[in-house]
C-alpha positions in Angstrom: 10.0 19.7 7.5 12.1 21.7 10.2 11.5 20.2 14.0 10.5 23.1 16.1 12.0 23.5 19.3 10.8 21.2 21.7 8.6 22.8 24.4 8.6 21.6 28.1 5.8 18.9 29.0 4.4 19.5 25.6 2.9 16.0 23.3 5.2 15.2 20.6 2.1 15.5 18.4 0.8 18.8 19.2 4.6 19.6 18.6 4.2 18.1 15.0 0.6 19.5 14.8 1.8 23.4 15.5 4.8 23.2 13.4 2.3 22.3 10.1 -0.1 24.9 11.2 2.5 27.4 11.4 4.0 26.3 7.8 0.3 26.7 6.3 -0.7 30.2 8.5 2.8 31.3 7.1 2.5 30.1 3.5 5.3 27.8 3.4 1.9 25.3 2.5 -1.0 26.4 0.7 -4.0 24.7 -0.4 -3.5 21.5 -2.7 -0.2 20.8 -1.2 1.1 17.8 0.2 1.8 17.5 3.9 4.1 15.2 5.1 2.6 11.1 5.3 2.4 9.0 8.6 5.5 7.4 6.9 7.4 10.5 6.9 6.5 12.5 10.1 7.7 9.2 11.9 10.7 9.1 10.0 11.6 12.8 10.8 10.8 13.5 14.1 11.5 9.9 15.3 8.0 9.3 16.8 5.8 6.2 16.6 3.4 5.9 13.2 0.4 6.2 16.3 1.9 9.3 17.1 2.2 10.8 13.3 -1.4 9.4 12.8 -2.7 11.2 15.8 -0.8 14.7 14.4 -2.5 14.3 11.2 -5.8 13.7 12.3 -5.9 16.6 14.7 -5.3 19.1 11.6 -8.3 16.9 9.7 -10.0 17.2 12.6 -9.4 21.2 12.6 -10.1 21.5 9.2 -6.8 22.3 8.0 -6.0 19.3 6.0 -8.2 16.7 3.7 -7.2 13.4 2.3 -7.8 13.0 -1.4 -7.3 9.2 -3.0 -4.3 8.1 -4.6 -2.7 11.6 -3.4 -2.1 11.5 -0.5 -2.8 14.0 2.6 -2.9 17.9 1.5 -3.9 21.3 2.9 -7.5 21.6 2.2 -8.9 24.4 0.4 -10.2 26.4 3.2 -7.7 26.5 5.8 -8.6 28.3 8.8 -6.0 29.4 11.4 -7.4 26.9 14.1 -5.2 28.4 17.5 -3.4 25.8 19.3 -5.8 23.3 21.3 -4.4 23.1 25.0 -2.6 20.3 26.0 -5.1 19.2 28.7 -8.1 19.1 26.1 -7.5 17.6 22.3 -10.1 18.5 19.9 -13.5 16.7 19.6 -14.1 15.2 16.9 -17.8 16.2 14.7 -20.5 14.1 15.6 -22.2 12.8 12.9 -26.1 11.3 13.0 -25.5 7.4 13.5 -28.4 7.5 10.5 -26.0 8.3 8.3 -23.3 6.0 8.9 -23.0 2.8 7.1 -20.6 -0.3 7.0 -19.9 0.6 2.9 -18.6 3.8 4.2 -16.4 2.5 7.0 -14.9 0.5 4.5 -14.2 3.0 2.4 -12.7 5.2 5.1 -10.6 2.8 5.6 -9.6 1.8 2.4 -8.3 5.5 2.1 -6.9 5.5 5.3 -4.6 2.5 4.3 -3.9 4.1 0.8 -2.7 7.5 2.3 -1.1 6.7 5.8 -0.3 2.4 5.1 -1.9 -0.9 6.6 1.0 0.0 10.1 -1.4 3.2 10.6 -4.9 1.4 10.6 -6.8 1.5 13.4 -10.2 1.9 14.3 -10.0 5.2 16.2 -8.5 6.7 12.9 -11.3 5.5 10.6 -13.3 7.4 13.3 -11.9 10.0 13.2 -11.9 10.0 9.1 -15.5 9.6 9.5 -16.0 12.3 12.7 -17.3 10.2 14.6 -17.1 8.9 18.2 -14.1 6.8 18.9 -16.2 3.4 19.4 -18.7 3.8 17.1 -16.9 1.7 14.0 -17.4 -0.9 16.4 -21.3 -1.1 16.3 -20.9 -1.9 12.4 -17.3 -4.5 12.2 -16.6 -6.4 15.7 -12.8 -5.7 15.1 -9.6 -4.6 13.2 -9.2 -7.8 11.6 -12.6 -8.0 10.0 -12.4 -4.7 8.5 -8.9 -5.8 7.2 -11.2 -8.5 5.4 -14.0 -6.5 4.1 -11.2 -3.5 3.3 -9.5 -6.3 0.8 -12.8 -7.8 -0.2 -13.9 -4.0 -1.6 -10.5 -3.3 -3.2 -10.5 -6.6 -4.7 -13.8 -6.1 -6.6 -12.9 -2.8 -7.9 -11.6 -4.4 -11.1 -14.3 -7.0 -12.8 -13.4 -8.8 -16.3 -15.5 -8.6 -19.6 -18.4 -11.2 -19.6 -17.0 -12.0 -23.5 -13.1 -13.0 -22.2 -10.5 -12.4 -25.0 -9.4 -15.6 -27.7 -7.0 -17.8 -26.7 -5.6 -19.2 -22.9 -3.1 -16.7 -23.2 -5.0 -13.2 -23.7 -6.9 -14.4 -20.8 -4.4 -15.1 -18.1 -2.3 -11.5 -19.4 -5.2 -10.0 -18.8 -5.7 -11.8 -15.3 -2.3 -11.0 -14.0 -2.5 -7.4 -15.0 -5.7 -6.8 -14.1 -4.1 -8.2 -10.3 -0.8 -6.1 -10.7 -3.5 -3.0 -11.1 -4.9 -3.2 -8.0 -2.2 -4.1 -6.2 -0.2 -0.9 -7.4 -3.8 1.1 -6.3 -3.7 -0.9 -2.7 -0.3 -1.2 -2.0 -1.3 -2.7 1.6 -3.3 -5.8 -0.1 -0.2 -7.9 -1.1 0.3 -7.9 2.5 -2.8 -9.2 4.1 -2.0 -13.1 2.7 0.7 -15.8 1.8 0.3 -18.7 -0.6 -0.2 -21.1 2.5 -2.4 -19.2 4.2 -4.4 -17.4 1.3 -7.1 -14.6 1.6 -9.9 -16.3 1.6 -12.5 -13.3 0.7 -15.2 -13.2 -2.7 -13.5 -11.0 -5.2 -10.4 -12.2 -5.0 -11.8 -15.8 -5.7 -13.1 -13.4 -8.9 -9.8 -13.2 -9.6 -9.0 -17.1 -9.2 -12.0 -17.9 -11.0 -11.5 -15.8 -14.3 -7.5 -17.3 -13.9 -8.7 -21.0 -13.6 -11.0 -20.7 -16.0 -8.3 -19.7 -18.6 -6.5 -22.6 -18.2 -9.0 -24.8 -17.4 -10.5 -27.4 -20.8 -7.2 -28.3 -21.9 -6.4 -31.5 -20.6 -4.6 -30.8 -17.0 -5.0 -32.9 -14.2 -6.6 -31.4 -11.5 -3.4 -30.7 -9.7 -1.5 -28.9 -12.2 -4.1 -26.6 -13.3 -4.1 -25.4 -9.8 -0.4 -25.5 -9.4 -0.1 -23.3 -12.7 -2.8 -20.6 -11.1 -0.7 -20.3 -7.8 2.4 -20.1 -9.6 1.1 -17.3 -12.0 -0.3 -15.5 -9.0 2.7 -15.8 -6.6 4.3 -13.7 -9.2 2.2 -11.0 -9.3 1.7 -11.3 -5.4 5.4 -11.4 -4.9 6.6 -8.8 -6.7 3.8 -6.5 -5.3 4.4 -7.2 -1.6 7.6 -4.7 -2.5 5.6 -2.1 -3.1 4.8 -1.4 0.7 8.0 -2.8 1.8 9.9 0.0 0.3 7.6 2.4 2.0 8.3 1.0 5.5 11.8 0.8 5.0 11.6 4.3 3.8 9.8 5.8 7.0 12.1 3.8 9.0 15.6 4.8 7.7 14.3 7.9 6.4 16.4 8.0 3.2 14.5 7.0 -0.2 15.8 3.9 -2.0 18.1 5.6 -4.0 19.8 7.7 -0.7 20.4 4.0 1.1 22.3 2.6 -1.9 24.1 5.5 -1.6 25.4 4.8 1.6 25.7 1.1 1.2 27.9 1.9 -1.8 31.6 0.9 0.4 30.2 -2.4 1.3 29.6 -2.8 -2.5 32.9 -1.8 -3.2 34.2 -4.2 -1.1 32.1 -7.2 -2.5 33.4 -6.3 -5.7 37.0 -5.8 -5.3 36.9 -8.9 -3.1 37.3 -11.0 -6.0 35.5 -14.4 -5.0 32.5 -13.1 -7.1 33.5 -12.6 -11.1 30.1 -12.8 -12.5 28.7 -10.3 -10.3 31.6 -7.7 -10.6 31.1 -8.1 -14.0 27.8 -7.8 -14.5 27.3 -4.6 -11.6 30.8 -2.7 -13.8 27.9 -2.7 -16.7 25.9 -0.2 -15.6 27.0 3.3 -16.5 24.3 4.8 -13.4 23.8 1.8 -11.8 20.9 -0.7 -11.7 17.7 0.3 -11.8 14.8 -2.0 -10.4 11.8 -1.5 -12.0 9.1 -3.4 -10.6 6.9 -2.6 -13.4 9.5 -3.9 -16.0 9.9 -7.1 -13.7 6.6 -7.9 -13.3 5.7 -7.7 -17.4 9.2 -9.8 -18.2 8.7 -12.6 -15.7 4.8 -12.6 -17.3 6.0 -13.0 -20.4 8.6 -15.7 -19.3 6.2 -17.8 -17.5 3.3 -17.5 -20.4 6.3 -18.8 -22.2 7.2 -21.5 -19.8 3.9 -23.3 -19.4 2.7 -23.0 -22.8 4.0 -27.0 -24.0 2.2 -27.7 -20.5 -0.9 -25.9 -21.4 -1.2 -26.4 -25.3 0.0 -29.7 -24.8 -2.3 -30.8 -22.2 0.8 -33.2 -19.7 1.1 -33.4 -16.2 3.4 -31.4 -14.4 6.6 -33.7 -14.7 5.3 -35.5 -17.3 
């Protein structure tokens, strides 16, 4: 997206803001396209995510744009030429009745607020302004950020159940466990984010998950220790792959190049570390690759499964103690 020319004492979100309704009144966006992310507006014009999430939801706000799950922000069907609000008075946002607000669709807002935008653009003024309505009201339903964080990863957490008749064998079960985990965290990007093994998420329907999991290796003869040990090992993989996912986003809408465009420009300190010579393995290994490595986290995430199924089986089928 071109920058416009900067106009005297004018917010660097109105700027943002007239440049996209100018690209939609002249066609260079039509309905069903995809308008630049929070990510990406911050990346371009330099501004703070608050600022790019304030741009986008004054062209919600206006009508211009919608959000659709798992797609991102686009130009909504109907886009009417709004003109420019003054400087001096943003746009209001709808009121809707208080009778028809609920905590379930907070929540949700919310949820699709983190999808589109990331977990850096939360906040409750934005799920307000998702919703349309006052600024404070979220507040009479969630006393805060953080607990809406909670119920947020609570909901995306139960979106995937397992079958109440689980697969044969310890091994179908915890496949099924894991990839039923890498699912959601590759539709909530922003959950592998909100917990570490020390200090896990301590919310319902991820204990789902941690029940179906224990439960699969559970009746075999571990001590009470290793079982548990095996279930955090099996889920710090899936956990610790995923928390990629949204890293590569931030560091995206930081540097503003895509993964790809900051090998490229790391490709002379490469060089170097190659024709160094003190590493023999590694120049062999990265001289392989006729385009390169390409990291997959997909791929990853289904080998090192299969490894550590592989890995614990004389542990599980055999029923020892770790270090036994």
């Amino acid at each position: 997206m071109t920058k416009p020319t900067r106009a005297a004492g004018q917010a660097p979100y109105l700027r943002i803001v007239a440049e996209v309704r100018r690209r939609i009144a002249d066609g260079e966006l039509v309905a069903g396209d995809r308008v630049p992310s929070t990510r990406r507006i911050a990346a371009e014009w330099g501004v703070a995510l608050a600022t790019a999430t304030k741009a986008l939801t004054t062209l919600r706000l206006e009508g211009l744009v919608e959000t659709r799950p798992r797609v991102g922000t686009v130009v909504a069907g109907t886009t009417p030429l709004v003109p420019p609000p003054r400087a001096h008075t943003p746009p209001a946002p709808a009121q809707e009745p208080e009778s028809e607000l609920t905590l379930d669709r907070i929540v949700r807002a919310a949820v699709a607020l983190a999808d589109a935008e990331g977990l850096q653009a939360l906040s409750m003024r934005g799920v307000a302004a998702r919703l349309g309505v006052a600024a404070m009201t979220p507040y009479r339903y969630v006393p805060s950020k953080d607990e809406l964080v909670l119920l947020m990863a609570d909901a995306a957490f139960g979106e995937e159940t397992y079958p109440a008749d689980p697969p044969e064998g310890w091994r179908a079960r915890v496949e099924l466990g894991a990839r039923t985990q890498w699912t959601l965290y590759r539709r909530h990007p922003w959950l592998a984010q909100l917990g570490s093994l020390t200090r896990p998420l301590l919310v319902p329907n991820l204990i789902v998950h941690g029940e179906w999991m224990l439960a699969a290796l559970d009746g075999h003869g571990l001590d009470p220790t290793t079982l548990f040990d095996l279930h955090v090992l099996l889920y710090s993989h899936v956990q610790g792959l995923a928390v990629h996912l949204e890293w590569e986003a931030h560091a995206e809408a930081a540097t503003g190049q895509s993964e790809e465009q900051w090998m490229d420009s790391r490709a002379h300190a490469l060089r170097d570390l190659v024709e160094s010579g003190r590493f023999p393995t590694f120049t062999k290994v990265v001289a392989s690759f006729d385009d390169g490595y390409d990291l997959r986290l997909d791929a990853l995430f289904a080998k090192g499964l299969a490894a550590l199924l592989h890995g614990i089986a004389p542990l599980v089928e055999g029923g020892r103690a770790a270090g036994a």
